[in-house]
FINU-908710 format. One line per 2 residues: number of its first residue (from 0); their letters; for each residue x, y, z of N, C-alpha, C. Coordinates in nm, 4 decimals. Last residue first. Example, Ala and Ser with C-alpha at 12.3 -4.5 7.8 and 13.67 -1.06 7.14 Angstrom:
2
1	sa	1.2850 -0.2250 0.7080 1.3670 -0.1060 0.7140 1.2900 0.0030 0.7870 ~ 1.3190 -0.5690 0.7800 1.2300 -0.4500 0.7800 1.3200 -0.3300 0.7800;
END
This chain:
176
175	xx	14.3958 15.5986 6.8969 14.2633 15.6061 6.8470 14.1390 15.6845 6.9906 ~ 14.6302 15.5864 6.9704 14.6107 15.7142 6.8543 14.5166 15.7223 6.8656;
173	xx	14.6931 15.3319 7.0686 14.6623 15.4397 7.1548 14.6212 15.5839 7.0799 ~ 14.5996 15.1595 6.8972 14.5215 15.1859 6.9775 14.5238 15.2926 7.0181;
171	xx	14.8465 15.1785 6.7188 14.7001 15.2211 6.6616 14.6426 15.2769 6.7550 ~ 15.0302 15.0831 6.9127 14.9869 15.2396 6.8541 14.9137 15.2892 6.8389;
169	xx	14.9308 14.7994 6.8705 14.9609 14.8651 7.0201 14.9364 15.0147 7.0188 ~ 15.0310 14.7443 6.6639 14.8606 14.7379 6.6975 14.8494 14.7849 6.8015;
167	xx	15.2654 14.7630 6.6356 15.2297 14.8693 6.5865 15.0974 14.8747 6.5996 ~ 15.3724 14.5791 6.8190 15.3692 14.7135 6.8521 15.2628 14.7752 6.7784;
165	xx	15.2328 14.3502 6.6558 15.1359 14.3567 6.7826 15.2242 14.4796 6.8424 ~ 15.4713 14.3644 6.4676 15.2907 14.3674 6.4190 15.2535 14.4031 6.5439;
163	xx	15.6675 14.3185 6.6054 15.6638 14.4272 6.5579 15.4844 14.4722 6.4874 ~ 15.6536 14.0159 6.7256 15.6402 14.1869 6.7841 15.6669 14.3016 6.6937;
161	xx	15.6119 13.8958 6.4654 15.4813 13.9105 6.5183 15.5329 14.0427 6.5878 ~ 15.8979 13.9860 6.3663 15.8182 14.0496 6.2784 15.6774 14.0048 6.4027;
159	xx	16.0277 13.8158 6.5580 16.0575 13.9325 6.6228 15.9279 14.0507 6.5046 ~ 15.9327 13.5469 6.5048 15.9347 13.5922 6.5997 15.8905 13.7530 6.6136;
157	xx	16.0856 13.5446 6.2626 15.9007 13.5542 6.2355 15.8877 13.6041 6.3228 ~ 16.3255 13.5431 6.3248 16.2774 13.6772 6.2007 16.1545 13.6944 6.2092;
155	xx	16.3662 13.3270 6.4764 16.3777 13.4470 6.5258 16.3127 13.5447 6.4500 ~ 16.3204 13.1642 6.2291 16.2126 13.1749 6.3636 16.2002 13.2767 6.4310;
153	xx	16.5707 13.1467 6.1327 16.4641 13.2187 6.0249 16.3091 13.2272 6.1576 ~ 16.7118 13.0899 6.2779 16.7788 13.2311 6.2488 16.6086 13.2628 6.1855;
151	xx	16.6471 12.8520 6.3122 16.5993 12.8834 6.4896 16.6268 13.0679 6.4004 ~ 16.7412 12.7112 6.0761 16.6076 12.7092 6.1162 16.5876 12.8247 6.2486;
149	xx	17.0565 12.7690 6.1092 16.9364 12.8544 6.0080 16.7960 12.8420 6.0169 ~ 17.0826 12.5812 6.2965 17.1090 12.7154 6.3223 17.0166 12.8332 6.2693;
147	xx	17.0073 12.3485 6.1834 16.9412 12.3992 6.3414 16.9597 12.5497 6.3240 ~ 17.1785 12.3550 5.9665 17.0232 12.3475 5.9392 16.9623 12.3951 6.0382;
145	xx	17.4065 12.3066 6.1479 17.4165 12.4410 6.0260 17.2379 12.4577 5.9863 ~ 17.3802 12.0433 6.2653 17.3788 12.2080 6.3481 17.3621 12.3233 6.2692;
143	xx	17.4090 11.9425 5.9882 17.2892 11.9249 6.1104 17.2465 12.0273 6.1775 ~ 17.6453 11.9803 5.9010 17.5228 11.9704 5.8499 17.4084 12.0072 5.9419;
141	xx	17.8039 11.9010 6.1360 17.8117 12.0211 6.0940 17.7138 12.0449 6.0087 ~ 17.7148 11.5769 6.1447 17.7029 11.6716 6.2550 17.7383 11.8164 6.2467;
139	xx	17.8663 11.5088 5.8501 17.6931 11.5368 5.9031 17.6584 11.6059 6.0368 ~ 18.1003 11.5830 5.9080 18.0426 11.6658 5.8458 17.8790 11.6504 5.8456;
137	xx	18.1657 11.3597 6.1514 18.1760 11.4937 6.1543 18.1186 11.6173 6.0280 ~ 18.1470 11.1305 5.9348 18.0076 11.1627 6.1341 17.9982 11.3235 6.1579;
135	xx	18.3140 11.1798 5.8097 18.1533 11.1604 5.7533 18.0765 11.2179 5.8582 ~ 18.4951 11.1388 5.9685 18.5259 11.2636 5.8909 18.3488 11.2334 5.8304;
133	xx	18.5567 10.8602 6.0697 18.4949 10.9407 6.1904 18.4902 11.0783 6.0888 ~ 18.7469 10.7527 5.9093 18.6380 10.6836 5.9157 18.5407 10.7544 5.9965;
131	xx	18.9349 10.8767 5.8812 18.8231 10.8718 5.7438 18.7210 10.7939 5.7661 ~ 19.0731 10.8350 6.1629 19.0062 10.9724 6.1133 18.8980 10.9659 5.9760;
129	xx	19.1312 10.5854 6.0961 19.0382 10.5844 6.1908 18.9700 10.7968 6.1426 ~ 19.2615 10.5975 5.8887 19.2209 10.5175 5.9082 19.1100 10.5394 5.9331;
127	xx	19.5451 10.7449 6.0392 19.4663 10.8549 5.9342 19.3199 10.7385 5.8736 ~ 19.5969 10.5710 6.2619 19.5303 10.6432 6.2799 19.4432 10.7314 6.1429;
125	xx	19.6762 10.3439 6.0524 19.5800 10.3194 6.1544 19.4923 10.4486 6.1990 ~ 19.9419 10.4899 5.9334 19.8013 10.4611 5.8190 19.6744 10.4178 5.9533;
123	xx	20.0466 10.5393 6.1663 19.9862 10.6579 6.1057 19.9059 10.6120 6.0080 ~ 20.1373 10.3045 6.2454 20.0321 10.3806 6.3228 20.0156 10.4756 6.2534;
121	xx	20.3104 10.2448 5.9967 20.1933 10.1550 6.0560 20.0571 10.2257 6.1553 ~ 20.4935 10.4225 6.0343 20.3869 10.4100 5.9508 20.2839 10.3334 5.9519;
119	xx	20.5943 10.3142 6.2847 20.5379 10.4918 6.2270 20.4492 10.4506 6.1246 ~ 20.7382 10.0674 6.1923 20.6302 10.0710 6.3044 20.5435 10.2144 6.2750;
117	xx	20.8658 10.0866 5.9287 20.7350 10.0465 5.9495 20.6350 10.0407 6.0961 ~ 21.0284 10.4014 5.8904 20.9910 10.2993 5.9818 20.8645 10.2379 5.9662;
115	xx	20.9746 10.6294 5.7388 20.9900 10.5009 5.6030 21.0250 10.3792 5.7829 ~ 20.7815 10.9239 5.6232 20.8162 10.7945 5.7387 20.8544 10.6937 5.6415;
113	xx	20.6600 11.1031 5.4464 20.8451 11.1145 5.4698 20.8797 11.0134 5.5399 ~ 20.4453 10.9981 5.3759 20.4985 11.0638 5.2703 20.6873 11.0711 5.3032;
111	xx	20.3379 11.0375 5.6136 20.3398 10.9213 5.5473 20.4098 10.8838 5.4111 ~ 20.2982 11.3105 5.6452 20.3614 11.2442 5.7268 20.3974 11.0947 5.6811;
109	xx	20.0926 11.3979 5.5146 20.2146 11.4272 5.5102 20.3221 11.3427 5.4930 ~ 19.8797 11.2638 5.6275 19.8737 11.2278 5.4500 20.0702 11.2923 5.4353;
107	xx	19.8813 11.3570 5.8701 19.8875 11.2313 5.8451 19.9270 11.1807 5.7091 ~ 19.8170 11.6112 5.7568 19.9140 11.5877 5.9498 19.9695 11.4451 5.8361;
105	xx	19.5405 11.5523 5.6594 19.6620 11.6415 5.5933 19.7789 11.5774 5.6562 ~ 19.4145 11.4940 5.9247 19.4509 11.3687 5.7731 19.4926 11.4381 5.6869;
103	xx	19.4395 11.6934 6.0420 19.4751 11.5352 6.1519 19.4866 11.4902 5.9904 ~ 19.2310 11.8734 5.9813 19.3633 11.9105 5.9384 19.5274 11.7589 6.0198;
101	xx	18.9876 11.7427 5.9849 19.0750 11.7367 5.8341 19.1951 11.7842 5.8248 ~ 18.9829 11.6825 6.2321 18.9909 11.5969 6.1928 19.0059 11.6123 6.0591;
99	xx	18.9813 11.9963 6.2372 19.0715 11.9350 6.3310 19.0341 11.7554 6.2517 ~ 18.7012 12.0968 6.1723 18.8269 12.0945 6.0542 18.9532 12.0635 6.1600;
97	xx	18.5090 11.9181 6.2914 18.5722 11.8754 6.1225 18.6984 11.9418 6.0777 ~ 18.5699 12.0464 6.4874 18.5649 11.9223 6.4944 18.6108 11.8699 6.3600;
95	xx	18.4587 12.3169 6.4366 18.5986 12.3469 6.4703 18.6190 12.1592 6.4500 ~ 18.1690 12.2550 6.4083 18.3005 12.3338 6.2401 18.3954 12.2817 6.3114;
93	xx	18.1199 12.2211 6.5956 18.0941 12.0810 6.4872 18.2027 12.1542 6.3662 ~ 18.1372 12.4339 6.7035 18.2274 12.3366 6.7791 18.1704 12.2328 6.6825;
91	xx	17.9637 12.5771 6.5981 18.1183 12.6286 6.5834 18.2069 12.5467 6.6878 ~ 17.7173 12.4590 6.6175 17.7909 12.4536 6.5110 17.9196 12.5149 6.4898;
89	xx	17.7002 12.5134 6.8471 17.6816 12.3897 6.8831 17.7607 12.3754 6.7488 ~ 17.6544 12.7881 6.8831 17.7810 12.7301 6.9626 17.8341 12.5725 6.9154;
87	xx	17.4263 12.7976 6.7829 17.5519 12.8916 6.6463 17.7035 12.7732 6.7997 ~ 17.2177 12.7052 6.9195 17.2261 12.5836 6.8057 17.4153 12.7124 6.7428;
85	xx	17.2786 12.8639 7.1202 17.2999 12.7186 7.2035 17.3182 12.6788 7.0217 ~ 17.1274 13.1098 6.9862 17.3159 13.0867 7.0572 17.3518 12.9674 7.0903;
83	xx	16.8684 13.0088 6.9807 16.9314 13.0342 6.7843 17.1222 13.0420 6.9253 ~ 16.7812 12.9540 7.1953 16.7947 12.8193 7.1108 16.8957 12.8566 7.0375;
81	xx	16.7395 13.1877 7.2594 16.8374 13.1133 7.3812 16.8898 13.0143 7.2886 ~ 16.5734 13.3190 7.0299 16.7089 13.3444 7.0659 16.8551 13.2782 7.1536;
79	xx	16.3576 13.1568 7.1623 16.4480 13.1275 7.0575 16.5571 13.1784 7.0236 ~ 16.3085 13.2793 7.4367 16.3531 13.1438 7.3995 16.3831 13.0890 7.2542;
77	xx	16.2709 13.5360 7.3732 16.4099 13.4918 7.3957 16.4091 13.3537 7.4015 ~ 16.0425 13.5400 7.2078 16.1562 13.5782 7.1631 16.2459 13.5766 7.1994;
75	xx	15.8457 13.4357 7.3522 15.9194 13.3723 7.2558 16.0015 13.4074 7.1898 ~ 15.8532 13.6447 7.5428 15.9221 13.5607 7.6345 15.9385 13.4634 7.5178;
73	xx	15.7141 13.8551 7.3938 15.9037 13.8651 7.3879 15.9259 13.7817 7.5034 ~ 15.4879 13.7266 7.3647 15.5464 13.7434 7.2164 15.7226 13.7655 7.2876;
71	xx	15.3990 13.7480 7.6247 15.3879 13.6249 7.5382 15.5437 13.6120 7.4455 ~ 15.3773 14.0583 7.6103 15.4698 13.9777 7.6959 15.4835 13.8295 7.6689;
69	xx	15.2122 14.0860 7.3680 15.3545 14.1345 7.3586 15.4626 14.0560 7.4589 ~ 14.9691 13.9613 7.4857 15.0278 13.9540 7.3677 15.1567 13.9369 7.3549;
67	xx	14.9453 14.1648 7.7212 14.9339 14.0065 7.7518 15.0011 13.9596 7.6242 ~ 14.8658 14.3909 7.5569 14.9959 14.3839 7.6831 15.0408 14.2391 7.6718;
65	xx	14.6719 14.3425 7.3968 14.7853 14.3454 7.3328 14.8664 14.3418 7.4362 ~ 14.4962 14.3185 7.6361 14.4936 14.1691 7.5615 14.6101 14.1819 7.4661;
63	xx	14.4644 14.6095 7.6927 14.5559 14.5131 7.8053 14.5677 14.3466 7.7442 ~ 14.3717 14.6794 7.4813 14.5193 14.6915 7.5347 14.5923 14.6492 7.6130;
61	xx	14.1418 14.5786 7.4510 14.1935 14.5634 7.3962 14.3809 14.6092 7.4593 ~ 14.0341 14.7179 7.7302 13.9947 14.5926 7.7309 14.1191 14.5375 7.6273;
59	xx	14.0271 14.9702 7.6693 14.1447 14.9315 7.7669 14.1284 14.7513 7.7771 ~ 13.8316 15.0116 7.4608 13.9896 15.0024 7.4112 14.0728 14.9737 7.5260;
57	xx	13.6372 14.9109 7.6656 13.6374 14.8163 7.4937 13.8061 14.8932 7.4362 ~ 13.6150 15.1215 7.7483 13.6061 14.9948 7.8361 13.6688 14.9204 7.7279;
55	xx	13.5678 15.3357 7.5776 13.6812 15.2976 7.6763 13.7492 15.2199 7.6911 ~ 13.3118 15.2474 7.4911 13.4227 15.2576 7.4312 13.5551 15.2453 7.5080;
53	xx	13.1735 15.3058 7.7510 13.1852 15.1849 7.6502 13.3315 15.1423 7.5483 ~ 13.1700 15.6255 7.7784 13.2364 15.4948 7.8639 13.2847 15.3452 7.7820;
51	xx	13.1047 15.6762 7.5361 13.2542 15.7230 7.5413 13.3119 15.6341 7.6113 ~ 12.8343 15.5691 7.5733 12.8894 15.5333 7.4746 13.0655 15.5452 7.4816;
49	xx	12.7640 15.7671 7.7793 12.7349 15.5992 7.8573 12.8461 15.5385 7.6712 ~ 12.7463 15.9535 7.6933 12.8660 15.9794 7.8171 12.8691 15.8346 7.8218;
47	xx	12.5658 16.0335 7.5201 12.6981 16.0482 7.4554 12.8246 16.0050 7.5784 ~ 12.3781 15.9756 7.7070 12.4301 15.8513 7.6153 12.5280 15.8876 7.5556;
45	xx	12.3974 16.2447 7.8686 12.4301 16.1169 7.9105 12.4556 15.9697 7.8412 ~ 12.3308 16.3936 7.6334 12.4248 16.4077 7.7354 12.4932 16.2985 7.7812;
43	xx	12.0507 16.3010 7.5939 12.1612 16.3031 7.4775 12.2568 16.2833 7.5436 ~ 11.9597 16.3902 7.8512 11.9503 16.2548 7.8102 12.0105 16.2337 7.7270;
41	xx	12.0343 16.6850 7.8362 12.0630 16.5850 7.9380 12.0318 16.4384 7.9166 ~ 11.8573 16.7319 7.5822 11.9864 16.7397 7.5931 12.0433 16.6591 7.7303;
39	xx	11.5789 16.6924 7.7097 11.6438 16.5611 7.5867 11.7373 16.6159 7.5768 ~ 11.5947 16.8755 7.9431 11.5866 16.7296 7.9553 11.6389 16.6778 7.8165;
37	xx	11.5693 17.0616 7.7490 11.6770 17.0201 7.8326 11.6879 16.9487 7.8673 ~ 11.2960 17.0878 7.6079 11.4444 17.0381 7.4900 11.5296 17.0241 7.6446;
35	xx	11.1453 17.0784 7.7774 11.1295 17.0121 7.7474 11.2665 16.9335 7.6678 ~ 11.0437 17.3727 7.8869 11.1486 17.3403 7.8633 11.2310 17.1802 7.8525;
33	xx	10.7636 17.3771 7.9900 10.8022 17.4907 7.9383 10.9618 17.4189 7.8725 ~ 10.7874 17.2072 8.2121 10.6363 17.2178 8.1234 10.7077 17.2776 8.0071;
31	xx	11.0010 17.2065 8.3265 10.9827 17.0854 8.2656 10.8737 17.0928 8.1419 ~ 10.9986 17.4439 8.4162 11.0817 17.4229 8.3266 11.0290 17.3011 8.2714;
29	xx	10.7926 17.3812 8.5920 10.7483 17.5125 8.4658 10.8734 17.5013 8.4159 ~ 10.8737 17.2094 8.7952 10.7504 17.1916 8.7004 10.6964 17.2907 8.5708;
27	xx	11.0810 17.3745 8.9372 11.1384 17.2888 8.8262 10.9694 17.2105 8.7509 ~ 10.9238 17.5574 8.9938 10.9691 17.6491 8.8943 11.0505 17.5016 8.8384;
25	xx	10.8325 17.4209 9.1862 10.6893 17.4684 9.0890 10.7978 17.5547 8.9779 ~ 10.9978 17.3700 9.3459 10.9186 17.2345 9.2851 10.8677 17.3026 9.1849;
23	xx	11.0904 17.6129 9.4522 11.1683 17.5244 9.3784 11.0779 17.4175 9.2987 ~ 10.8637 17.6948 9.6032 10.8694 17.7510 9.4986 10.9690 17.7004 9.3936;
21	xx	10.8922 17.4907 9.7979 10.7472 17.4987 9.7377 10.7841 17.6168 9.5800 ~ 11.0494 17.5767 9.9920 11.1234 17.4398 9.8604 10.9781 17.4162 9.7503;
19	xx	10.9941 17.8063 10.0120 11.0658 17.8087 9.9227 11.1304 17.6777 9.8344 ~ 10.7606 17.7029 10.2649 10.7665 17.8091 10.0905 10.8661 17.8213 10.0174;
17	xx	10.9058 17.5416 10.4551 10.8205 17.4788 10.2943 10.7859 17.5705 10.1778 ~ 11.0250 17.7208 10.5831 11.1086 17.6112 10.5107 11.0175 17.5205 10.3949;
15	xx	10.8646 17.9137 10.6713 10.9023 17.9279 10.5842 11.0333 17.8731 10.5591 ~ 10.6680 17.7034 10.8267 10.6314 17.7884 10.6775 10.7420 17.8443 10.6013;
13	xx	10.8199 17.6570 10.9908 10.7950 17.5452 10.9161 10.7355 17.5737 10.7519 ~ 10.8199 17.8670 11.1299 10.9845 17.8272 11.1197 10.9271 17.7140 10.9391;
11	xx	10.6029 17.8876 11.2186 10.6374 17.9952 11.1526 10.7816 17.9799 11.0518 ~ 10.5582 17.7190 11.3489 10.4696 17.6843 11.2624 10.5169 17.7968 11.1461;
9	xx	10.7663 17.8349 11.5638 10.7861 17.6761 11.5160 10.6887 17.6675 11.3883 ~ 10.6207 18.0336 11.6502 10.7588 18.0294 11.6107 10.8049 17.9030 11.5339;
7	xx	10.3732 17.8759 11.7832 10.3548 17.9741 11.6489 10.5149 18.0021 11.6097 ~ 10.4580 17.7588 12.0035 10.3967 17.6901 11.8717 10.3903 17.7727 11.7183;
5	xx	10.5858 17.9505 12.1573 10.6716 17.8218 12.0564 10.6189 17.8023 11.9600 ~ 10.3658 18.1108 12.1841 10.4995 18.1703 12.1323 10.6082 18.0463 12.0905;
3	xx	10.2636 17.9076 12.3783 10.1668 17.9275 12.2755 10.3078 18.0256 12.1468 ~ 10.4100 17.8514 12.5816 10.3949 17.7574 12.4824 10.3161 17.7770 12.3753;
1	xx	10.3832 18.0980 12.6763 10.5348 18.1006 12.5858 10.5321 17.9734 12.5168 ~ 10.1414 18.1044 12.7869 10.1694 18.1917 12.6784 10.3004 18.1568 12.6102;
END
């Protein structure tokens, strides 16, 4: 008898775990029958969700290619900057050069003027000589550096205008 009081407790247990998932099935089959627009909102739902993703994907995609950009963009901005101080040093020691070898043939143009020993004067026409002869080298080498300088000044300007384009594309993004 008490295996017969299992079986029926147990068949009893089983009934009523299938009647109610039995009444779940049949009330989501009478929404479905009956309610048709929810499903196509849940499917709307979800492409409005699969598109937002997309998008996303597609602006973090872009932002991290402006990151990469920008860090590009301001490691060329100090290597020309490194250039534009190395070329302003290079020309304030080609200035200071010329004007020490023009103020050496003033010195000299003086000086030649009051010496009346021919040995003195002898070395001072030699040396003021040798200075007119080295005063060309020195203003083309101030030339030179002066062109470097202003070339690397006008690089920096493009330079620093790309980072300012690829900030403000940077913005956009994030506004958007």
């Amino acid at each position: 008898m008490t295996h017969f009081i299992r079986k029926s407790l147990w068949s009893i247990a089983i009934v009523l775990a299938v009647v109610p998932m039995a009444d779940v099935m049949a009330q989501v089959r009478s929404e479905a029958a009956d309610g048709t627009g929810s499903l196509a909102a849940l499917t709307a739902e979800i492409r409005q969700l699969r598109l937002a993703l997309e998008e996303s994907t597609r602006s973090q995609a872009q932002t991290q290619a402006l990151s990469v950009y920008l860090s590009a963009q301001q490691s060329r901005i100090l290597q020309v900057a490194t250039r534009l101080d190395a070329a302003r040093k290079e020309l304030d020691e080609a200035t200071m050069r010329l004007s020490e070898i023009t103020r050496g043939l003033e010195e000299t143009r003086t000086s030649l003027l009051s010496v009346v020993d021919p040995v003195r004067r002898q070395e001072l026409e030699r040396a003021n000589q040798e200075m007119k002869a080295m005063q060309p080298r020195f203003v083309r080498e101030e030339q030179q550096a002066r062109a470097r300088e202003s070339e690397l000044a006008l690089a920096l300007q493009t330079e620093e205008a790309r980072w300012t384009d690829l900030i403000s594309r940077l913005e956009q993004l994030v506004k958007k």
